[in-house]
N, C-alpha and C positions, 0 to 999 in steps of 0.2 A: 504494500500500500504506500510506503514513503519515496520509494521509486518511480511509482506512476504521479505525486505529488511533483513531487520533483522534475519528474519529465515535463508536466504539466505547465508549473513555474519555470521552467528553461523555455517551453515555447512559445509562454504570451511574455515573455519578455523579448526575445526574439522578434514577435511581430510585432508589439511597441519599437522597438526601435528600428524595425525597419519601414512602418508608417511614419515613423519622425523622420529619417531620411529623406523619403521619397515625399513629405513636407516640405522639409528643407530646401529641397533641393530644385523645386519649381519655383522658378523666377517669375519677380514682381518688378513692374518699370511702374518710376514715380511718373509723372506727366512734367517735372519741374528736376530735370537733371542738376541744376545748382543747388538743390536743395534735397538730395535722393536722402538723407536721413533725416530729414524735417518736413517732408514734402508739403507745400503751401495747399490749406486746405480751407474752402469755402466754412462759412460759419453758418450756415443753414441746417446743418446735420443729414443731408441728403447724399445717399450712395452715388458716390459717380465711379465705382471699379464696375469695371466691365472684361469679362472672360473673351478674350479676340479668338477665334477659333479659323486654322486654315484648313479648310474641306477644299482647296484647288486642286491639288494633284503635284504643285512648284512650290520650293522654296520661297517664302517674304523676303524682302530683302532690306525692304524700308514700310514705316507707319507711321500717319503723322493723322492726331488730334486736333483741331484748331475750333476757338470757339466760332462759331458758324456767322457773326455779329464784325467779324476782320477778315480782310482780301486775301490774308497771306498766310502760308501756313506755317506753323510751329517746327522747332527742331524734330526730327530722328526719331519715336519714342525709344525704338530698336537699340538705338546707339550703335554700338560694333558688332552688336548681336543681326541672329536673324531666328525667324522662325519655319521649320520645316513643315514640310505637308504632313500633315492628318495631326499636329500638334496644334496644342494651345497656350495664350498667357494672360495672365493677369495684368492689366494694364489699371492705373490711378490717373482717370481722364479728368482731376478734377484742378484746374489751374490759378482758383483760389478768385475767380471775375464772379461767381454764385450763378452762373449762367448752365443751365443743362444741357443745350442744343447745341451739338458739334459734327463738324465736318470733318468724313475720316477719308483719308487716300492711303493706299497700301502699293506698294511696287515689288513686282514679282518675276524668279529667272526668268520666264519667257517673256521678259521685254510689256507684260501688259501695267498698264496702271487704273486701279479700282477706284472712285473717287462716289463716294455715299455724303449726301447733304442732309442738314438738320435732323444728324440722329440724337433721341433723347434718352443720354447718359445716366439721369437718374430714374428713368421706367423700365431700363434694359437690366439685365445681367451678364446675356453673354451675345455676342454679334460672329455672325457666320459668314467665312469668305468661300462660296463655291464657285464652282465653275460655270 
């Protein structure tokens, strides 16, 4: 009996620590790279992370969030990163203006670029790039 305890406690120890990894270890992009350990947050109390998810078939290469209210778009959120096909990230779309509505463009290996207007950051959870 203190055997099979044992085994027991060896194995849910084992899979805690291997859900903490597998935590850890998905990456989250602030929306405000000067600021990726304090990241600038609206004071409203309204979610603006959104799950980006690439269902294409290509590589991401580039993602840019911009509030939908300016011409221009925002830095990188990717930075030097990229996101592969059939994977997802955690992105913190929220850049601290209390505005929800953003313009997202995504750029991908085969040369295409995806450009989605006044999407709303704080009614979504997760946003789907297919084909």
């Amino acid at each position: 009996m203190n055997t099979f305890k044992t085994i027991a406690r060896a194995a849910l120890i084992i899979a805690a620590l291997g859900a903490a990894s597998v935590a850890a270890a998905e990456p989250v992009v602030a929306a405000d790279k000067a600021a990726v350990s304090a990241p600038v947050q609206s004071r409203d109390g309204l979610n603006r992370r959104v799950r980006i998810h690439n269902n294409t078939g290509w590589t991401m290469l580039r993602f840019y969030a911009s509030d939908s209210r300016v011409t221009s778009w925002e830095e990188d959120m990717l930075g030097r990163g990229t996101l592969a096909a059939g994977n997802s990230i955690m992105m913190n779309i929220d850049d601290g203006s209390g505005t929800c509505l953003y313009d997202f463009k995504a750029e991908f290996t085969n040369g295409q670029v995806l450009t989605r207007f006044n999407i709303n950051v704080c009614q979504i959870a997760d946003y789907y790039y297919t084909r």
